[in-house]
N, C-alpha and C positions, 0 to 999 in steps of 0.2 A: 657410621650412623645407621646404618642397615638392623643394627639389632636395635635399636633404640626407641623404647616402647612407648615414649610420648613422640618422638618422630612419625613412628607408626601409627599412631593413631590420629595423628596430623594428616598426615598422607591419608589416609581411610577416610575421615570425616570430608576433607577438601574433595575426595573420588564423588562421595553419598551427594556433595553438596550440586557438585556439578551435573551428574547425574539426572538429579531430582531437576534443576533448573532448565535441562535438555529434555527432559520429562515435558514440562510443562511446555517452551517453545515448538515441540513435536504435539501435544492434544493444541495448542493455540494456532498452529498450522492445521490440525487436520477441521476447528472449529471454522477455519477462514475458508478451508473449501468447501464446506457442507452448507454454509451462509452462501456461499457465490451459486452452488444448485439452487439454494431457494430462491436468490436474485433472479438466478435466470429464469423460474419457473413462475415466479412475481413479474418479471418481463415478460414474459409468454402467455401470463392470463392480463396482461396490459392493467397489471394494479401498480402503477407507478407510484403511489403513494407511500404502500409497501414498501418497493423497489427502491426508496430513495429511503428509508430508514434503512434498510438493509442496508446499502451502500454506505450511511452514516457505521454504522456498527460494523462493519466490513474494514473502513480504516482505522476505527478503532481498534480493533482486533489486530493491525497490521502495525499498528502504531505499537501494541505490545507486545506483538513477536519480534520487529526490531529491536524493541530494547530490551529483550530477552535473547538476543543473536549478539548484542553488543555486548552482556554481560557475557557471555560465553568467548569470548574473542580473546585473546592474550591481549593483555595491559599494553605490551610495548607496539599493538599496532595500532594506535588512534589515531582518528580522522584526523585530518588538519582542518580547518578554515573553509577551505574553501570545498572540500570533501563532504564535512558537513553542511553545508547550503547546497552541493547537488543531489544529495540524498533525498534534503528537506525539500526542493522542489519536486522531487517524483514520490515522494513518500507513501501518497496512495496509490502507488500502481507496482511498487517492488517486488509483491509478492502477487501479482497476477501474473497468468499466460503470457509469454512472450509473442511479438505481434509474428513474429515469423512461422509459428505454429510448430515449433522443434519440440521434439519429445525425447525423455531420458528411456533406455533401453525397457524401462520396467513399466512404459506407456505415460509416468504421467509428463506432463507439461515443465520445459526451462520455462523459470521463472525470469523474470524483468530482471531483479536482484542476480541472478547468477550470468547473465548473459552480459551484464556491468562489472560484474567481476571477470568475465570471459576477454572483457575491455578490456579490463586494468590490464589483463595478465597479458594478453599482446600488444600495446602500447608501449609496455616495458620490454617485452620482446624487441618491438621495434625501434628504441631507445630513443621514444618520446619524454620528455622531463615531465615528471609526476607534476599538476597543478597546473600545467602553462596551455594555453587555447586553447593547441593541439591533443592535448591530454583528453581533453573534455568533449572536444567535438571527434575524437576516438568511442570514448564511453556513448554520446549519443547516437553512434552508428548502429553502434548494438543493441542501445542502452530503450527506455521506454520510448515507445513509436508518438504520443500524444501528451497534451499539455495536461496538467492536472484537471479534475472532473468535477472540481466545487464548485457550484455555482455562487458567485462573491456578493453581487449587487443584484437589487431587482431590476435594473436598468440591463445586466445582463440576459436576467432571465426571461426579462421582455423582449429582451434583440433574439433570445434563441425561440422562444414561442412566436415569433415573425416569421422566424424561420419554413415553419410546419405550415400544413397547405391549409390548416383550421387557422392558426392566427397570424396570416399574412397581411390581414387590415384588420388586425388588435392595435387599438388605439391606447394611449397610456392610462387614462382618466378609466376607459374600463379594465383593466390590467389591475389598475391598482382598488377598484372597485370590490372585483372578483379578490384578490388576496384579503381585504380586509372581510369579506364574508368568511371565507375559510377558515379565518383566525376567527371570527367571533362560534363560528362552530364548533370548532373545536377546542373552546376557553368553557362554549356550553356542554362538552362530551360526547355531540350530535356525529362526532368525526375523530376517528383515531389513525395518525402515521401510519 
């Protein structure tokens, strides 16, 4: 089959295809770290506003290098079940800095994602069964240091502005006062993300 010129240009086009699509997941990687400078430098002039669009676009951006990592993956190694739902719950954090601050020889930062694969691969060393408790609370040893970063409810986002030494006696009624001016601001253009 080696001389065979539709073979060959089988092989050639599948090479371009893959290629191109590792193309893209390598500029979607280098956009997700030039987004996390500006977060950081959005945190640093304290425009949280900013910083939390960033953040939104940040796992967006993470959301489709993964699934430009998974199309790159050989077919015969898909998630299972329950592989997929631990993904899904650290999803936005797979491709940040790992909390241990380890770096690959060339200076940049293990990522979350590789330091879970760094899991997998000694958990199986240690001839833990793929998927079972132990499997997992292996991968979380390694795996991301904190819970996901989205804030879900305003009822959350009111217990964590309690938190902070300005809204420790934020009361709800103005909590919820304040959000509804925010949103009429920016429904009048007064106020952009």
């Amino acid at each position: 089959m080696a001389n065979d010129p539709l073979y060959d240009l089988r092989v050639e086009r599948l090479r371009e295809d893959f290629n191109m699509k590792a193309e893209e997941a390598r500029q979607e990687a280098e956009t997700i770290r030039s987004m996390q400078g500006d977060l950081r430098s959005a945190l640093a002039s304290n425009d949280r506003e900013y910083a939390k669009q960033l953040d939104r676009d940040i796992c967006e951006a993470e959301r489709r290098y993964l699934q430009l990592a998974a199309e790159l993956q050989p077919q015969q190694q898909g998630l299972t079940p329950a592989k997929q739902e631990y993904v899904a719950k650290h999803a936005d954090q797979l491709l940040r800095p790992h909390w241990s601050g380890l770096r690959h020889q060339n200076g940049q930062p293990v990522s979350n994602l590789e330091a879970v694969a760094f899991g997998h691969d000694r958990a199986a060393q240690m001839g833990i069964p793929e998927d079972s408790d132990s499997y997992f609370e292996a991968l979380d040893v390694l795996g991301p240091a904190a819970e996901p970063t989205v804030i879900q409810t305003g009822d959350e986002a009111l217990a964590l502005a309690r938190q902070s030494k300005y809204g420790k006696d934020l009361k709800a009624s103005e909590y919820n006062r304040q959000v509804r001016k925010l949103a009429a601001a920016k429904q009048a253009g007064s106020y952009r993300d």
